[in-house]
OpenMM code with the backbone's topology and positions (N, CA, C; nanometers):
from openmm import Vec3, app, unit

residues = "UNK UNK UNK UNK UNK UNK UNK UNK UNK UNK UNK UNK UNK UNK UNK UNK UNK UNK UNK UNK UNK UNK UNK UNK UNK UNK UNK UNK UNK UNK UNK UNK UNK UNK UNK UNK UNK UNK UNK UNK UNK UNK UNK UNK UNK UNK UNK UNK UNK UNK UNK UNK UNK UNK UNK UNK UNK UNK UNK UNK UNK UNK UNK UNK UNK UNK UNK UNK UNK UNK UNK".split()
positions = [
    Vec3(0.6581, 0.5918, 0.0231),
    Vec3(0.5163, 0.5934, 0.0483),
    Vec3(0.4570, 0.7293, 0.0119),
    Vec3(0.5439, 0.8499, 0.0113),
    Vec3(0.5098, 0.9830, -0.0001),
    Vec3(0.4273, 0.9708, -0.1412),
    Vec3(0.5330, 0.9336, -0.2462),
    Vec3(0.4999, 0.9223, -0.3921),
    Vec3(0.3603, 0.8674, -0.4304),
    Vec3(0.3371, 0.7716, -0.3667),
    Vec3(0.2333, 0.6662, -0.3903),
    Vec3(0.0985, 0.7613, -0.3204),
    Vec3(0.1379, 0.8158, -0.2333),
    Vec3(0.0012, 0.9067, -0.1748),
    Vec3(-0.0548, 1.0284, -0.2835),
    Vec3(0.1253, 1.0332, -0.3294),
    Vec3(0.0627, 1.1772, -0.4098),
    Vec3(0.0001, 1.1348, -0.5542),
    Vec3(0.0745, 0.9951, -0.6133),
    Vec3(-0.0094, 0.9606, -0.6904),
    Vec3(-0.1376, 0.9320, -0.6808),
    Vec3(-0.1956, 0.8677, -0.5418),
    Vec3(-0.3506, 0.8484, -0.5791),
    Vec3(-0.4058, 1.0160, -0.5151),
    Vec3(-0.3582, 1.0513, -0.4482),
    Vec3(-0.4424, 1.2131, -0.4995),
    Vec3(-0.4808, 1.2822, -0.5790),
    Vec3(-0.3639, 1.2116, -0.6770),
    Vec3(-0.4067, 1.2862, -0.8801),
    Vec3(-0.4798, 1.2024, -0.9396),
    Vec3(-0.5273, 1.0663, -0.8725),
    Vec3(-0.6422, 1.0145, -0.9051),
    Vec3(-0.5433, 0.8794, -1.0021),
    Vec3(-0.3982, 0.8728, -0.9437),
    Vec3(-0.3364, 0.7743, -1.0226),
    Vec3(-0.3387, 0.6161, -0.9987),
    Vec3(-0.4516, 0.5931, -0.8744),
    Vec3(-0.4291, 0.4403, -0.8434),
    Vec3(-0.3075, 0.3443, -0.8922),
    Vec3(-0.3604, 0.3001, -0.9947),
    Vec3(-0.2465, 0.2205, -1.0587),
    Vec3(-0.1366, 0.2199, -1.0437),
    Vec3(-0.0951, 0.3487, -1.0751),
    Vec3(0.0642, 0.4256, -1.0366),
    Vec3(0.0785, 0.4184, -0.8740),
    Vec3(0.0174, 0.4282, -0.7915),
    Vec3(-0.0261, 0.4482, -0.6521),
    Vec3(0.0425, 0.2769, -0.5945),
    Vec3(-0.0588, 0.2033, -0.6580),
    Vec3(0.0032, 0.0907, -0.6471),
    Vec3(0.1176, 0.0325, -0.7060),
    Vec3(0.1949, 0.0599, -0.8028),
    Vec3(0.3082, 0.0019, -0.8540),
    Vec3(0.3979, 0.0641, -0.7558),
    Vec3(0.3722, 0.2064, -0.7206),
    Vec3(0.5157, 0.2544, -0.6071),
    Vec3(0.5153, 0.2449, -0.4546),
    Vec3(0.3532, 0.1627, -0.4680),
    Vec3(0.4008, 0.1052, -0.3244),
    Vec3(0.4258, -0.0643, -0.2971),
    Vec3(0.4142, -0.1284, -0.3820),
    Vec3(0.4412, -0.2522, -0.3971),
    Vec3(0.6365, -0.2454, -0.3685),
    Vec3(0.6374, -0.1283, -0.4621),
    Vec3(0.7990, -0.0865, -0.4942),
    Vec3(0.8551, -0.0553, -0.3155),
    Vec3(0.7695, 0.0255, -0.2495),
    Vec3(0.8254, 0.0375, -0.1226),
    Vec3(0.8037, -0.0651, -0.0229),
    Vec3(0.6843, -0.1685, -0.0084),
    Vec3(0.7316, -0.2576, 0.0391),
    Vec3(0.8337, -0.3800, 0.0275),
    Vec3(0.8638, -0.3948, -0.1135),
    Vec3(0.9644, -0.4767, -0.1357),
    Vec3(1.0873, -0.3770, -0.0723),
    Vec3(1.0911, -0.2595, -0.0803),
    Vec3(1.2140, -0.2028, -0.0238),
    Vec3(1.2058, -0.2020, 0.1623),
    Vec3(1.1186, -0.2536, 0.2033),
    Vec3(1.0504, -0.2506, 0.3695),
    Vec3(1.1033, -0.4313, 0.3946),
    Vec3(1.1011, -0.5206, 0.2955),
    Vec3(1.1316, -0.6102, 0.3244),
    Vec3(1.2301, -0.6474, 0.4632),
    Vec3(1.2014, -0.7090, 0.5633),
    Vec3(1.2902, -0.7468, 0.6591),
    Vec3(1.2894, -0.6207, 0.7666),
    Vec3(1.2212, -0.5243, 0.7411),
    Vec3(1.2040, -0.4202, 0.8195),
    Vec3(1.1091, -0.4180, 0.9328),
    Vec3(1.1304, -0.4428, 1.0596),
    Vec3(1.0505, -0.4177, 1.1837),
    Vec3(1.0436, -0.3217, 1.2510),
    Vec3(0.9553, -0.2308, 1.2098),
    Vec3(0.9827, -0.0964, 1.2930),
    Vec3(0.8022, -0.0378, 1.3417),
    Vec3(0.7905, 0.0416, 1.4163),
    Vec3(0.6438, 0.0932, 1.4181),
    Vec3(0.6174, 0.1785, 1.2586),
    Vec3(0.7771, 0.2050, 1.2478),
    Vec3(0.6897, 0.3222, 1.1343),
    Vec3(0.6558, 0.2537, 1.0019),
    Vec3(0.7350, 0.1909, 0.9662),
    Vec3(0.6722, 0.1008, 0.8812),
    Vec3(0.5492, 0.0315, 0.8952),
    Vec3(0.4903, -0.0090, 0.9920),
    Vec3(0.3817, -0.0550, 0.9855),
    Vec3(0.2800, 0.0297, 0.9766),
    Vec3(0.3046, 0.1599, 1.0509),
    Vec3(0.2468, 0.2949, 1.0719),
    Vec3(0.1911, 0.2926, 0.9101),
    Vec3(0.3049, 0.2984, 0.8229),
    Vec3(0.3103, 0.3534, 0.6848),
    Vec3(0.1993, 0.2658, 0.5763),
    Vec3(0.2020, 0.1173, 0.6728),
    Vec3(0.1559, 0.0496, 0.5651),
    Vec3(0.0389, 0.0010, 0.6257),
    Vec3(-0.0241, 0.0450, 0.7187),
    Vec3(-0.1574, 0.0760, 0.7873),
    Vec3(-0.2517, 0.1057, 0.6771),
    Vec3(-0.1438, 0.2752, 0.7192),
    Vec3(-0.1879, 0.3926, 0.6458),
    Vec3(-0.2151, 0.3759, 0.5164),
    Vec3(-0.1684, 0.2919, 0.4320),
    Vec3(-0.2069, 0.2553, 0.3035),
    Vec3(-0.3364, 0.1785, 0.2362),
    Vec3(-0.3202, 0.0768, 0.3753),
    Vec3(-0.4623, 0.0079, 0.3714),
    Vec3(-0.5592, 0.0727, 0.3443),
    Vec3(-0.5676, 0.2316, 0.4689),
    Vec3(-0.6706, 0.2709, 0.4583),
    Vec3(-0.7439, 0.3702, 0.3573),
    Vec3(-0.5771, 0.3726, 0.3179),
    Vec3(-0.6042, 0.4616, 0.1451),
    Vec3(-0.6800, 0.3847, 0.0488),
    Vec3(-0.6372, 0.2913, 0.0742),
    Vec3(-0.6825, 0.1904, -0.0574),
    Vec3(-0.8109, 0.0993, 0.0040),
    Vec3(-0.8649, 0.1423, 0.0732),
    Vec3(-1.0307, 0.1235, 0.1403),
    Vec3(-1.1175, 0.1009, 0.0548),
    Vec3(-1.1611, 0.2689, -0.0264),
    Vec3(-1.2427, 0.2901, -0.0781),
    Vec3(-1.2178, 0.2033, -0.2376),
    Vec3(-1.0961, 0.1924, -0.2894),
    Vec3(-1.0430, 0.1260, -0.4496),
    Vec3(-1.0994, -0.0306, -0.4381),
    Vec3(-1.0861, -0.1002, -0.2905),
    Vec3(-1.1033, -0.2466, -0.3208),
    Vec3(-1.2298, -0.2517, -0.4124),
    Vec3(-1.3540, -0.1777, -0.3482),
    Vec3(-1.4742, -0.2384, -0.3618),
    Vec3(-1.5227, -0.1766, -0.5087),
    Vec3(-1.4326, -0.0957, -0.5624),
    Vec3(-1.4579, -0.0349, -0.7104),
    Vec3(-1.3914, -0.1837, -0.7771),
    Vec3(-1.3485, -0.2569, -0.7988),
    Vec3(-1.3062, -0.3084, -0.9014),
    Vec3(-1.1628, -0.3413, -0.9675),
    Vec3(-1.0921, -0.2191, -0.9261),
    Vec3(-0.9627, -0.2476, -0.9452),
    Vec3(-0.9170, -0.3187, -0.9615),
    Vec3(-0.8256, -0.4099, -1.0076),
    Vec3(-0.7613, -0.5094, -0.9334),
    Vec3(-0.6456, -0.5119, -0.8645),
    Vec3(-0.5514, -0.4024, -0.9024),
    Vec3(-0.4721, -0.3548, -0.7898),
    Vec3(-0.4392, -0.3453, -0.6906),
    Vec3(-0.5747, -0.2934, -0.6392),
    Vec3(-0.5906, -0.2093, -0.4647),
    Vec3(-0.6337, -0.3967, -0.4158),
    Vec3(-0.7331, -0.4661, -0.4577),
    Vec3(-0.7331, -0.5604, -0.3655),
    Vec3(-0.5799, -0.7054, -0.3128),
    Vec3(-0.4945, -0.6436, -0.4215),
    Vec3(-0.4125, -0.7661, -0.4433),
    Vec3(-0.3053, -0.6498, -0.3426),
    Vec3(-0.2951, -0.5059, -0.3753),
    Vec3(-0.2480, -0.4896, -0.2793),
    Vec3(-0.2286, -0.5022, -0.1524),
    Vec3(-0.3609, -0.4712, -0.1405),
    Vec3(-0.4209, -0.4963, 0.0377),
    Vec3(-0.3808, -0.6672, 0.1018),
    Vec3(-0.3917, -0.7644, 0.0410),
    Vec3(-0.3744, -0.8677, 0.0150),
    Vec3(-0.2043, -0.8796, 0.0933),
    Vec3(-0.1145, -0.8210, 0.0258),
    Vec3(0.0135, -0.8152, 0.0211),
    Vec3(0.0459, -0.7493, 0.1706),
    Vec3(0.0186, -0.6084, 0.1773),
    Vec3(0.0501, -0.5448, 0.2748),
    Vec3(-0.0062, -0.6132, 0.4264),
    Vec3(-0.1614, -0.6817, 0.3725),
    Vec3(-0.1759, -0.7711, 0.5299),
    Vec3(-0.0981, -0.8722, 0.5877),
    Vec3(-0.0363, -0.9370, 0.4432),
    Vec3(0.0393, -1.0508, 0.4908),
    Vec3(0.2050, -1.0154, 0.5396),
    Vec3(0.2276, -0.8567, 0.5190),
    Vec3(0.3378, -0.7632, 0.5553),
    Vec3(0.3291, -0.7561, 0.7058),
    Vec3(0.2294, -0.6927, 0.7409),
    Vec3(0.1678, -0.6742, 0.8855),
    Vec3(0.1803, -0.7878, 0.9931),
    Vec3(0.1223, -0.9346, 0.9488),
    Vec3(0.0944, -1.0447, 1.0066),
    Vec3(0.2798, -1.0825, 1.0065),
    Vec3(0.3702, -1.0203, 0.8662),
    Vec3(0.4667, -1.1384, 0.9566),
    Vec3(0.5789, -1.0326, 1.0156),
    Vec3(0.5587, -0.9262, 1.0306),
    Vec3(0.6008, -0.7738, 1.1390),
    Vec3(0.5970, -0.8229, 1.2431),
] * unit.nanometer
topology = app.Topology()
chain = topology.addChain("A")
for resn in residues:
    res = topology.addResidue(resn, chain)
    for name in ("N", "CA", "C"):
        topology.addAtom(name, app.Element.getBySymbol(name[0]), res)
């Protein structure tokens, strides 16, 4: 998740999202607070990207809720 933060700080979305798609498939089967902590936290990164257009950030968000719901 570190990676993916530091990519969208350099303004890499895209990249942002391919390495966190990459860490939730690696979260798979994982029940923990921090994981959810982590992938909260992502949501709220990717807040401001849904409503630009992307298509990324919304299919992400998409993914990570349905992560959350079965946590």
């Amino acid at each position: 998740m570190a990676a993916a933060e530091t990519h969208l700080k350099r303004g890499g979305i895209e990249q942002a999202c391919v390495t966190w798609h990459q860490a939730i498939d690696h979260m798979d089967g994982v029940r923990s607070v921090r994981t959810r902590k982590a992938v909260s936290r992502m949501r709220a990164d990717l807040a401001r990207f849904r409503a630009r257009g992307l298509r990324c950030a919304p299919e992400l968000d998409e993914r990570a809720r349905d992560f959350l719901t079965s946590t």
